[in-house]
VEXDREN-2710 file (C-alpha; in Angstrom, 1 decimal):
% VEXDREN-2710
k/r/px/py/pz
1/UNK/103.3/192.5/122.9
2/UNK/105.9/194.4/120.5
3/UNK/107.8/197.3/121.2
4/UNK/107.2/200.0/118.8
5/UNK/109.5/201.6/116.8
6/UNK/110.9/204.7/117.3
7/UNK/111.6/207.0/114.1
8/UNK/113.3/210.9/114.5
9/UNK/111.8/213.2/111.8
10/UNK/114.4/215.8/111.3
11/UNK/112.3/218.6/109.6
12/UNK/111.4/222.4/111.1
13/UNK/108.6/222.5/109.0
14/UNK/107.1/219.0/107.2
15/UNK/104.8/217.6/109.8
16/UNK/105.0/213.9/110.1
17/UNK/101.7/213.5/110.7
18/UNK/100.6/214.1/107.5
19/UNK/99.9/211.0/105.0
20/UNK/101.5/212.0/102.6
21/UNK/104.9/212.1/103.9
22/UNK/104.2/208.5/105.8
23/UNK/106.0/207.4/102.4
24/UNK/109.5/208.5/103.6
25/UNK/109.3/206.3/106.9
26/UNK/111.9/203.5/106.6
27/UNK/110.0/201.4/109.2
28/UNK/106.5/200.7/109.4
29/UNK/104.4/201.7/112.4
30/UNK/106.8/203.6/113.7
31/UNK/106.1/206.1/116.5
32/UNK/107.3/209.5/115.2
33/UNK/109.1/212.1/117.5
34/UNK/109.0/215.3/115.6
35/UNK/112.4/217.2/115.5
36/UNK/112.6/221.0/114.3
37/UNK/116.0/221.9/114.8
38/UNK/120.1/220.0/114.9
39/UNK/120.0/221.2/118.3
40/UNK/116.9/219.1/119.6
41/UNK/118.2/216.5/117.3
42/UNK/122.3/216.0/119.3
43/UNK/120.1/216.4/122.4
44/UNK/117.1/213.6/121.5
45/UNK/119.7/211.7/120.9
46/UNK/122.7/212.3/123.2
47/UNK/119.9/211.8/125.7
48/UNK/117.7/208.9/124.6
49/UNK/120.1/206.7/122.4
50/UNK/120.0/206.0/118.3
51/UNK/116.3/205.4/117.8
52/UNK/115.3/202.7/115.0
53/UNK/114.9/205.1/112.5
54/UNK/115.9/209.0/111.0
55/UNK/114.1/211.1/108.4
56/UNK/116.0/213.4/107.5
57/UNK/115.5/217.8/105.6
58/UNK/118.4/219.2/104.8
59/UNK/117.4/222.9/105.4
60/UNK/116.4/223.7/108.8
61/UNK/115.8/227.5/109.1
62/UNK/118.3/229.1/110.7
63/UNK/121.3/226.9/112.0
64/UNK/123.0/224.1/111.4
65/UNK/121.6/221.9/108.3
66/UNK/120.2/218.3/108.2
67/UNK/123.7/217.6/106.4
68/UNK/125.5/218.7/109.7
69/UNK/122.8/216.4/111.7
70/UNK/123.9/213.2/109.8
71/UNK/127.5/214.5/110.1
72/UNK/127.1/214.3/113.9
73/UNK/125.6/210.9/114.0
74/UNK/128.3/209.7/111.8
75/UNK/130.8/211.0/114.4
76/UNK/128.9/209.7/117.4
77/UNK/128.5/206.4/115.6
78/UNK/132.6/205.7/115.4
79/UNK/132.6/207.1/118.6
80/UNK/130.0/205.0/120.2
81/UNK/130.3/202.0/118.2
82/UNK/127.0/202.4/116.7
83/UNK/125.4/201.9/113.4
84/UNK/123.1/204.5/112.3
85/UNK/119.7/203.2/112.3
86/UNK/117.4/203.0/108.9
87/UNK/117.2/206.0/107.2
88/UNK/115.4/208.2/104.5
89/UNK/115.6/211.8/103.4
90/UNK/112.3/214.4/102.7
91/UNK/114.1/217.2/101.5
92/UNK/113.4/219.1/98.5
93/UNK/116.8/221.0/97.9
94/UNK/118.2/218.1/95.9
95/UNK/121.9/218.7/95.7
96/UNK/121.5/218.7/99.8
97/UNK/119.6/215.6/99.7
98/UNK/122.2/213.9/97.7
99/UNK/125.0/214.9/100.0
100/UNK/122.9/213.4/103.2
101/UNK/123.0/210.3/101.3
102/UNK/126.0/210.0/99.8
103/UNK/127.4/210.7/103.9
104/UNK/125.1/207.7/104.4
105/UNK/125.7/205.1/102.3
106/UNK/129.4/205.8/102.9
107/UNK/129.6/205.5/106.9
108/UNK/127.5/202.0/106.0
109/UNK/130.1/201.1/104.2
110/UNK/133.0/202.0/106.3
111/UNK/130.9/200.4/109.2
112/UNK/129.4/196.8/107.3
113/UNK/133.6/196.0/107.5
114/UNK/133.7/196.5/111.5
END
């Protein structure tokens, strides 16, 4: 029997479960813990480990931003020797969603020579 997957879905209010946004999982099958804020999101993940896989919004209400999410998991990447999992981004502010990505693809840089 296979372990399923575990994917974060960063987003106050997209809700995973909908089809249409099954498109932005970077894993197949995954199963999807819904996370609404950056608080739940250092928490999830300070508490449960890097799961296999991280959509992520940029704007989160009130609070800290998807942008300062995937800053953290940078940070606690180096810290803990950790590569960040597969990712993807669902938001719709595009200069946001650019930044998130551009973060991204250069901690996977930074980390592919580790």
């Amino acid at each position: 029997m296979t372990e399923s997957q575990t994917l974060l879905w960063l987003d106050d209010e997209r809700d995973p479960a909908e089809a249409r946004w099954h498109a932005y999982f970077p894993i197949s099958l995954p199963t999807v813990i819904w996370i609404k804020s950056y608080d739940e999101f250092v928490e999830w993940i300070s508490s449960n480990g890097v799961p296999n896989a991280i959509c992520f919004d940029h704007d989160l209400g009130h609070g800290p931003s998807g942008f300062d999410a995937a800053k953290w998991l940078t940070e606690f990447g180096l810290d803990n020797g950790e590569r960040i999992p597969a990712w993807n981004t669902q938001s719709a502010n595009p200069i946001d969603k650019e930044n998130i990505i551009a973060l991204l693809k250069s901690f996977e840089r930074i980390t592919e020579n580790q």
